[in-house]
Structure formats: structure tokens, C-alpha cells
N, C-alpha and C positions, 0 to 999 in steps of 0.2 A: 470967889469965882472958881478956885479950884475944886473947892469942895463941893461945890452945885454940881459940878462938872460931873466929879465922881460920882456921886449919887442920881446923875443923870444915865449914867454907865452901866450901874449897878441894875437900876430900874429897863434898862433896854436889854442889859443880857437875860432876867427874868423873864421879860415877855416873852423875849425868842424862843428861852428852854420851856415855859410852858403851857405856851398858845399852840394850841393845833388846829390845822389847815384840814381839812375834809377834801378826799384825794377820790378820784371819779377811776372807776374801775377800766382799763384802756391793756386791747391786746392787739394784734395782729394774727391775719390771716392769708398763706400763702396758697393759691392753685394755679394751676396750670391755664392758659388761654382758651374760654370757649368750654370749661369744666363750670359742675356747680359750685355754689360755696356756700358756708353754715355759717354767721355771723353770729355768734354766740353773746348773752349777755348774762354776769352771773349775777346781778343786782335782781333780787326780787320785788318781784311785784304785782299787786292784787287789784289796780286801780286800770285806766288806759295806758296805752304805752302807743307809743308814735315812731317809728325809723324814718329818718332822712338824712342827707348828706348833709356835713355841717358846710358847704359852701353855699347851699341851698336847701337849706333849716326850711322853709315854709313849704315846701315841698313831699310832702306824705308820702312815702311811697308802702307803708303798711301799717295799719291800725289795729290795735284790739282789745276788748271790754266783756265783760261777763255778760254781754247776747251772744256775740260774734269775732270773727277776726276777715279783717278785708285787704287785700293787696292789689298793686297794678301789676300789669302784666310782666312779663320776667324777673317777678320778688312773690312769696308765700311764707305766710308765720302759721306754723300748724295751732289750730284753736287747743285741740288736747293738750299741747307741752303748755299754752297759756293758764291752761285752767290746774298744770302743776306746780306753776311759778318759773315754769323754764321759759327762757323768752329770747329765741333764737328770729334772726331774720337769712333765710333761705335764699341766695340766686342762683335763677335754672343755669343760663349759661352766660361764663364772665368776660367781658368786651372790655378795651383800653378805657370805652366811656367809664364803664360802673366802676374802677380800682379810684381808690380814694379812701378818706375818713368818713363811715358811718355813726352815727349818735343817736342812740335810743334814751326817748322821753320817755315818765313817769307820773302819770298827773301833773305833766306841763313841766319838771324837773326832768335836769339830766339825770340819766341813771349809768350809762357807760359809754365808753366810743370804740370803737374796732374801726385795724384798719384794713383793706383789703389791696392784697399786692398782688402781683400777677410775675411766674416767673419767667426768667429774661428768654425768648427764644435767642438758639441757636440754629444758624444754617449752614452747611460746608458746600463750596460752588466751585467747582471745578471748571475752568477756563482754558481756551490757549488765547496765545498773543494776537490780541488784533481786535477781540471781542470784547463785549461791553456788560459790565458788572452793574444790575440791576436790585435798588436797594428801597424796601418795603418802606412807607411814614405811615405808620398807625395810629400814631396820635396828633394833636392840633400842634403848633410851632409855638413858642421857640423850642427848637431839638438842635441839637450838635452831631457830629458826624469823627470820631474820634478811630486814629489808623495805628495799628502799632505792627511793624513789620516780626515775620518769621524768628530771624533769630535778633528781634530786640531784649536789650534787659531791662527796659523802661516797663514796668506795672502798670503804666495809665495808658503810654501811647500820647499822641500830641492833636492838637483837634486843627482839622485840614477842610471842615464846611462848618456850616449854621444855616439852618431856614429861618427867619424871622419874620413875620406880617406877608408868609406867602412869597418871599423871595429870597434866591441862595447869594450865598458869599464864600468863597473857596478862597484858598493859598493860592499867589499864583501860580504854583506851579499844577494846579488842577484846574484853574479857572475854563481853560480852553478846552478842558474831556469834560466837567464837571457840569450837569443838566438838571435843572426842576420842573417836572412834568408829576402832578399831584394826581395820587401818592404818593408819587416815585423821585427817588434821586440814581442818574445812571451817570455811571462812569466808565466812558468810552473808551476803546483802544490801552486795554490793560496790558504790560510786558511783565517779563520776568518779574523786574522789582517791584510792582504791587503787589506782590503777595502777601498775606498777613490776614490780620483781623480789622473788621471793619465794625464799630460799635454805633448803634442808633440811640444816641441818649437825650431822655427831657430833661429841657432844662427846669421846669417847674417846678418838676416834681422829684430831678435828681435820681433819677431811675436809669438803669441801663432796660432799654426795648428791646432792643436785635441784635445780637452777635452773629458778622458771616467771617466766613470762614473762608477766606478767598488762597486757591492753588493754581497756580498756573505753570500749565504741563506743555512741550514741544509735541507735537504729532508729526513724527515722518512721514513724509509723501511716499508712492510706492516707486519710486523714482531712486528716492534716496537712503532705501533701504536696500543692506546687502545681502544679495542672495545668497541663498546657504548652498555651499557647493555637493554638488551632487556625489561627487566622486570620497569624500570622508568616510560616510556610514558605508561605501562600498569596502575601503580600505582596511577601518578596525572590521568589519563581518568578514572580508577574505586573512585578516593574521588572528581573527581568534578560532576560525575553522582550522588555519595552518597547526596554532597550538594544540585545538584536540586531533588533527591526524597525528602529528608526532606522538604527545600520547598514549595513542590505543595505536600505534604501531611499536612502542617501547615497551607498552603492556607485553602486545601480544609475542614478540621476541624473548621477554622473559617466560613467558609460560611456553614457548614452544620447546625454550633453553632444559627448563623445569622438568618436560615431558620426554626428552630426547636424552636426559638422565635416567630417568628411571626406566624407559622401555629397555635402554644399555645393561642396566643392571640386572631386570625380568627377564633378556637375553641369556644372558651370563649363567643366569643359574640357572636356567631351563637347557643352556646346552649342559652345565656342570651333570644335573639330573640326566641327561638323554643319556651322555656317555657312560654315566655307571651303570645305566640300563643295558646300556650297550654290553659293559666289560662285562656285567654278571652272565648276558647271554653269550658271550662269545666261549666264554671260562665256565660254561655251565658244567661242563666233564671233569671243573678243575675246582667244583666251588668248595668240595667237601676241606680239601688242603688249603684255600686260601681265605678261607671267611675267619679265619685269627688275626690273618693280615690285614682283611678288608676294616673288618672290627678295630684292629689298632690306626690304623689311620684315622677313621673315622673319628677316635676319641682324640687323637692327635688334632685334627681341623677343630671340632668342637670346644678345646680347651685353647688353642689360641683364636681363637674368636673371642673369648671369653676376656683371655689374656689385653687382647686390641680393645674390647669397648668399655673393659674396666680402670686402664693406666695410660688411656687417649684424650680423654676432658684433661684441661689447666688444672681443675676444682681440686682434683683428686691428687695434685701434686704439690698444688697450694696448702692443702688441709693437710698432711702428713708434717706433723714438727720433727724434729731433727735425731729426737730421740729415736720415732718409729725407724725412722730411714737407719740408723746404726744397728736396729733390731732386727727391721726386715730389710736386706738388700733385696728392693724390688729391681736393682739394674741388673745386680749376679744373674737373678732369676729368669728375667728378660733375653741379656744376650746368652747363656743357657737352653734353652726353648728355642734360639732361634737357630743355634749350633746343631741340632738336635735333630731339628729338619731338616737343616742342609746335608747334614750327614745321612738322613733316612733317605732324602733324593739322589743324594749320587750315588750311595749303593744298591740300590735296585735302578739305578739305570733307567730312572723317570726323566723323560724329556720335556718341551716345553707345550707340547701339541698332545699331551696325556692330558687328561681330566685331573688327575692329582696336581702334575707340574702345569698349569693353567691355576688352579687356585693359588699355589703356591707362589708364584709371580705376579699375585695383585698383592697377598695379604704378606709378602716379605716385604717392599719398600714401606708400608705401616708400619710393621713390626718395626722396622729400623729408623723410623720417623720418632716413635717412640721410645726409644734405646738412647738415640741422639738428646733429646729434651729429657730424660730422667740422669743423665751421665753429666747435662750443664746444672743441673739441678742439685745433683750428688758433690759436687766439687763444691760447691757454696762453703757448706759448713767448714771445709779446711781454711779458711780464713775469719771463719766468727771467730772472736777470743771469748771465751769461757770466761763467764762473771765469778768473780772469785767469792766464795761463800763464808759468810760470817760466822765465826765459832762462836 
């Protein structure tokens, strides 16, 4: 008995690995609702070939044979691809009826099946509370009615109607909103928490039909909205005009500051100029003896001018290392030059209402502005220590 056994074993695994089954060539096709569709079949064939729906096989709905090719109305098999061997079945436009499994014959054999699927619409409905969600049945019953709120983490959602045999059946807790009025399923007086996705699915056929999109928004009455007070955009437009007059009044005081400088200084030396105009005319009987003297002064103001705008920057005091300064005493030099003039003013008996002692009374506190900063300057080096040098 065992051994029949086994050799009954031996002989069934054989069969299986070397009998082959004849597998019918089977695709699908997806379009949109109310689009064409191209049923394609790659089985060739040179004989008649028949389309029908395999739920209703005796039902032709396109023939073709080396006279002709003939269809009913919303299906066409082009005669030319038949006379290629190409053997396509065409619909103009695709309805919940036509989606199914189509089966093209071959001299009365199958030759392939295609299915035709249609994809799921989507619709987004935007609601307020109180209103009624109105929801499309495009195809015959039994359908389901499947809800999956906003923020659920459930993937399926939970199913809350059924139509079956033309009549609904809700959760209780929809029974009392929930209406079947063919086509339609409405769902009355939606609040806040209906919101979500509402899916129309066959059950037959295990398709999802309709996805809505259900939002439900508050509209304020114009009652309960708050008025925008008038008095704000007054408020920020009067403190940003306040900002720019401050501003271009801060502007204009620097530049009036700026200008009330310099006409000071264009004064200055337009009286300096008048009066030597002046002195040379008054001293014309006298200019022959005193134009050595005028000359020496002259080079006198010209060399401390010179003196003031060369040893008056920081830069110039900073850059000099320690060695120049023990090389040049530019302080000797300095309060020298400025002993020099003082001494030239008192002994000719120049006052301060003189053209000479006028200049001399702006450019001496310089002079000695700079005297003072070259003499804290000069004092430094007696407290460096000398790096001691390696033999």
C-alpha cells in the first residue's frame, strides 16, 4: 500500500510539472467617465471575431470577417486594423453600464478578455451647518455608502448606509438625516463633525464610484462680524507722517548746521583778504619798507598752516615708531613755531582786531591742541623697556 502510494505521487507530481494549461490573453483598461475607450486584443485573427460582454456572451455588440465589420451603436471595430490582424473594440463614450469584462471570439473560440474600469470620481462640496449633502447612485444597488472623518487614521473609513432592492438602511445615528430619493442619497442637516470623505461603493463589483469631499465652513452673519475700527489706519498714517517730519526736520538742521559752517569760515577769510587789501592801501606811502615784513609774515601763516594739517590727523602720530620721534622731535619743533609767533605778535604791537592777530587767534588754540597730543604721545616711550638684544 505504501508503495502504490508513492508511485501514485511520483505520477501526480509529473502531471502537474508537465501538463500545460492554455492561458487566454486578459488585460485591463482604465478611462475616465463619459471618455472613449480602445479595447485591445493581441490574439490574432484571420477568421470572424465577435465582442460581447461575458455576462451576456450572446449579445454581439461587434462582428467582423473578410467582407465587413459591423457594430451597434456606441462600439466600432475599424475594418482596416481587422484586415491587419489588429482587433481592437472601440467605445465612443463610457457609461457605469459598459465598465465590465469584455470577451472577444475567434471562430466561436475565446481569443482574449479585457476589462474595462472607469476611474473613481472625485467631488469637494463645501457646506455650512444646517444644509444637506447630496450624494450621486450611478450605478444599480447593492452600493454602500462608506464615511471616514477629517482627521481619521482608519484607511477604509466604516460603512454608515447600503441601498439594496431600491431601499436604504443607515446606522442609527444617520437613520433620521439619511434619504433615498433615486439617484440620490441626501444627507440632511450636516454640522461640524460630518466632515470627511463620503465614498459610493459597488458592491458587486467592489469598485469605489464617488468620492465627495465633504467641508463644512461657519459663515458669519453681518451682525456678528467685527467692525474694523476706523480710527487704527488713522492712527499708524498720523505716527508714520510724525516719523518722516522728525526726519527731514533732523535732515534739514544738519545741513543748515553744515552751511552755517562753512559760510563762517568764507566770512573769515574774505574779511582776512579785505583787510590786507585794506593795510596795503592805507601803507601804500609805506609799502616800499614794509613788503619784507609783509613777505615774512606771509611765509610765517603759510608754514604753520602747513605745520596744523600735517601733525593734526591721529594717522600721522600713530605711524611714526619711536625711533623717528627720538630722530625728529616733531614736539621741540612744534612748541618752537609757536614761541616764535608769539613773540613776533607782541613785538610789533599786533592786537587782536588786526588782520594778522585775527588769524593768529584761531590757528594758536590748533597749534596748541596739537602740542598737547604730540607731548602725551612723546612721553609713551619713557616707560617702554627696551627688549634686550641677543648677542
Amino acid at each position: 500500500m505504501q508503495s502504490c502510494s508513492f508511485h501514485h505521487r511520483v505520477l501526480f507530481f509529473f502531471t502537474l510539472t508537465f501538463t500545460t494549461v492554455p492561458t487566454l490573453d486578459s488585460t485591463s483598461v482604465t478611462v475616465k467617465l463619459h471618455q472613449s475607450a480602445k479595447l485591445p486584443c493581441k490574439s490574432k485573427c484571420s477568421g470572424v471575431i465577435k465582442w460581447s460582454m461575458v455576462h451576456n456572451s450572446t449579445h454581439v455588440l461587434a462582428r467582423c470577417d473578410q467582407m465587413s465589420c459591423r457594430s451597434e451603436k456606441g462600439y466600432d471595430t475599424p475594418y482596416d486594423e481587422y484586415l491587419k490582424g489588429n482587433q481592437y473594440l472601440t467605445i465612443t463614450a463610457v457609461d457605469f453600464s459598459k465598465r465590465g469584462l469584455y470577451m472577444c471570439n475567434c471562430d466561436g473560440e475565446k481569443a482574449c478578455d479585457v476589462r474595462l474600469v472607469i476611474d473613481t470620481l472625485k467631488s469637494s462640496v463645501r457646506l455650512t451647518p444646517g444644509e444637506a449633502l447630496v450624494m450621486d447612485l450611478p450605478v444599480p444597488d447593492p452600493v454602500e455608502v462608506i464615511y471616514k472623518p477629517i482627521d481619521s487614521s482608519d484607511l477604509y473609513g466604516e460603512q454608515i448606509c447600503t441601498v439594496a432592492h431600491r431601499s436604504l438602511h443607515c446606522k442609527p445615528e444617520y437613520t433620521h438625516r439619511a434619504s433615498l430619493s433615486h439617484p440620490n442619497i441626501t444627507l440632511t442637516d450636516v454640522n461640524m463633525s460630518d466632515g470627511g470623505s463620503y465614498t459610493i461603493r459597488d458592491r458587486k463589483n467592489e469598485e469605489d464610484i464617488h468620492i465627495y469631499i465633504l467641508i463644512v465652513t461657519v459663515v458669519q452673519s453681518e451682525s456678528e462680524r467685527k467692525p474694523v475700527s476706523p480710527v487704527l489706519p488713522v492712527v499708524i498714517t498720523g505716527v508714520l507722517l510724525l516719523v518722516l517730519v522728525i526726519m527731514g526736520a533732523a535732515f534739514v538742521m544738519k545741513y543748515l548746521h553744515v552751511k552755517r559752517l562753512k559760510q563762517e569760515k568764507a566770512d573769515l577769510e574774505e574779511t582776512i583778504r579785505l583787510n590786507l587789501s585794506e593795510i596795503d592801501v592805507d601803507n601804500g606811502r609805506r609799502r616800499a619798507n614794509s613788503d619784507a615784513t609783509a613777505a615774512e609774515w606771509l611765509r610765517q601763516m603759510v608754514a604753520v598752516e602747513k605745520l596744523i594739517q600735517r601733525y593734526k590727523p591721529d594717522s600721522v602720530r600713530r605711524s611714526r615708531s619711536w625711533t623717528n620721534l627720538y630722530d625728529i622731535p616733531e614736539l621741540e619743533m612744534l612748541k618752537k613755531k609757536k614761541a616764535e609767533l608769539d613773540m613776533a605778535v607782541r613785538s610789533r604791537g599786533i592786537s587782536e582786531q588786526d588782520t594778522i592777530g585775527q588769524w593768529w587767534s584761531l590757528k594758536r588754540p590748533e597749534l596748541n591742541t596739537i602740542i598737547e597730543r604730540w607731548r602725551k604721545f612723546d612721553a609713551e616711550p619713557d616707560v617702554v623697556i627696551p627688549a634686550e638684544r641677543c648677542p
